[in-house]
C-alpha positions, 0 to 999 in steps of 0.5 A, spaced: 394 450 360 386 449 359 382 453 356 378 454 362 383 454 367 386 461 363 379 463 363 378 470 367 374 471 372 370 476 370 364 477 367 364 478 359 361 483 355 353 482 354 349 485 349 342 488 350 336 485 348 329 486 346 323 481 345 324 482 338 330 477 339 327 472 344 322 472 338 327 471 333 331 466 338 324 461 339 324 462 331 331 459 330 330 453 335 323 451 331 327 451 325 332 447 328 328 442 332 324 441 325 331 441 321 332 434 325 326 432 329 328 425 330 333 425 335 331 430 338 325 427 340 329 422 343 334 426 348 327 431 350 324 424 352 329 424 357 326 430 360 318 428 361 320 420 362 324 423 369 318 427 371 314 422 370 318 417 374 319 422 379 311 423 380 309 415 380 315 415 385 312 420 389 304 417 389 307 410 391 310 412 397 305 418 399 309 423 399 304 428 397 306 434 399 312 433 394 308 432 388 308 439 386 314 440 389 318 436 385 313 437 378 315 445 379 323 444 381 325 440 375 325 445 371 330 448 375 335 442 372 332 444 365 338 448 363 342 443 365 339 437 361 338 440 355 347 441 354 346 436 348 341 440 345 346 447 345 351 441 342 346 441 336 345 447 335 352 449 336 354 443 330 348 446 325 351 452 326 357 452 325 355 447 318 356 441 322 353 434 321 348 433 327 346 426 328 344 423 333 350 421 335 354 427 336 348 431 342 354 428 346 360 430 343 359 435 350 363 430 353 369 432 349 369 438 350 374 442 353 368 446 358 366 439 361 369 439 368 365 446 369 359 444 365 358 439 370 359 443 376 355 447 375 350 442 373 352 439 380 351 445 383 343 446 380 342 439 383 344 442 389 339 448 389 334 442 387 334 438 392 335 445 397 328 446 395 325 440 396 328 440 402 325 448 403 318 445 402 318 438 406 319 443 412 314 447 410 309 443 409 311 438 416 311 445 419 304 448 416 300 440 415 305 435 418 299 432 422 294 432 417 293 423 415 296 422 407 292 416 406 289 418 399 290 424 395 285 426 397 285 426 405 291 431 403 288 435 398 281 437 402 285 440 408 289 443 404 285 448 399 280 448 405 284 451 411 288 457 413 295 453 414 293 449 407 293 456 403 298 459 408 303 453 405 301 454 398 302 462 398 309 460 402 311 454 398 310 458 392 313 465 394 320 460 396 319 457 389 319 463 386 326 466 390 329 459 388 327 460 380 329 467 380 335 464 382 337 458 378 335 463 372 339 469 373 345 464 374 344 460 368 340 463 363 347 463 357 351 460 362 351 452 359 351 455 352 358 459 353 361 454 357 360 450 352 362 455 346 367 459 350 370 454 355 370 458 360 370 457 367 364 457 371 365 463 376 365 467 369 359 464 366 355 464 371 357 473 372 356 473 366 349 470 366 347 475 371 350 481 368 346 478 362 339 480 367 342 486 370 343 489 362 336 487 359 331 486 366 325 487 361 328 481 356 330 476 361 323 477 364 320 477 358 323 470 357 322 468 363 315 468 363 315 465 356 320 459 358 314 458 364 309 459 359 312 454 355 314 449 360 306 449 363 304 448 355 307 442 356 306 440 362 299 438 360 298 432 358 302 428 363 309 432 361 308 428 353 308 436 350 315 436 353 317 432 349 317 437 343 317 444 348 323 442 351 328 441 344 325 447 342 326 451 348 334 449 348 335 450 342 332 457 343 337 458 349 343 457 344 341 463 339 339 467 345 346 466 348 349 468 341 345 474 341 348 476 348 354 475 348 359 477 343 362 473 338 
């Protein structure tokens, strides 16, 4: 029988943490972005390539109303998009060679049918929160012309529906990231390390928040933080931000879930 099919469906035991362990954690993941920069560079260029394309994407059709939407809802498959990132850590860890070449060894792993449906089930939540902010926008804004940026803009920061979407937009947002945190905060790195199922990652994620709230926002807000940082200069500051925040979520999983 599988690894994952024997799996419980119950949560596992989690540990309390504090900021003292999110600061170690981000010392950690530095040290292992620094250990082996090169080809890590080359798997985050994924991230900020992806968002760039999509933004393009959105000017050349002018679809303005979704440029924020999809710039702040990609992040929601960041968890997802750094797996390769766990891989590595979890081979440096564990004394491993951790060449380029073996950041997609997580395709062998036991645990890749359920890491792959919850990454299936992120880019559901994703394209759920596209959709949220189309209708709002179409609700709130569908009459206003988008010929420029800046035909869409000036209603927009200009008008009480323009601000009503804006505080809505964000609110929803919000619920949408709250969400998707809550439910794979550990859970990529113990499907991969455990092989367990995805029911039992995610409950154990989740209990993972219940048990340290002031923690998990205190990473939360640092992952946000880090994500605008990076944002910045057309998403290029990803390119080192992103590997460094994966490999920080390996060792904050370690800290929380027992070995």
């Amino acid at each position: 029988m599988a690894a994952n099919d024997a799996a419980p469906a119950d949560a596992l035991p989690v540990n309390e943490i504090g900021i003292a362990d999110i600061k170690d954690a981000l010392r950690q993941g530095y040290a292992d972005f620094i250990a082996q920069p090169s080809h890590l560079l080359f798997i985050a260029l994924i991230y900020p390539i992806a968002g760039i394309l999509l933004a393009r994407l959105t000017v050349s059709y002018n679809i303005f109303p979704l440029l924020f939407p999809l710039a702040s809802g990609f992040a929601l498959l960041g968890p997802f998009a750094a797996i390769g990132l766990y891989e590595i850590s979890r081979r440096r860890e564990a004394g491993l060679d951790t060449s380029w070449k073996h950041a997609l060894d997580v395709v062998h792993s036991p645990g890749i049918g359920q890491i792959a449906l919850l990454g299936a089930l992120l880019t559901g939540v994703f394209l759920a929160w596209l959709f949220s902010a189309w209708v709002i926008y179409r609700w709130l804004m569908g009459d206003v012309p988008l010929d420029s940026f800046e035909s869409f803009m000036t209603p927009l920061l200009t008008t009480v529906n323009g601000w009503t979407m804006i505080i809505l937009g964000n609110s929803l947002g919000l619920l949408f990231a709250i969400l998707v945190f809550s439910m794979t905060v550990i859970s990529f790195p113990l499907m991969l390390d455990r092989h367990v199922s995805m029911g039992t990652a995610v409950k154990t994620s989740v209990a993972a928040v219940e048990k340290s709230p002031r923690g998990m926002l205190y990473w939360a807000l640092t992952i946000t933080a880090l994500l605008v940082l990076g944002s910045l200069p057309v998403l290029v500051g990803l390119i080192v931000v992103m590997p460094i925040l994966g490999h920080a979520s390996w060792h904050l999983y370690r800290k929380v879930v027992p070995r």
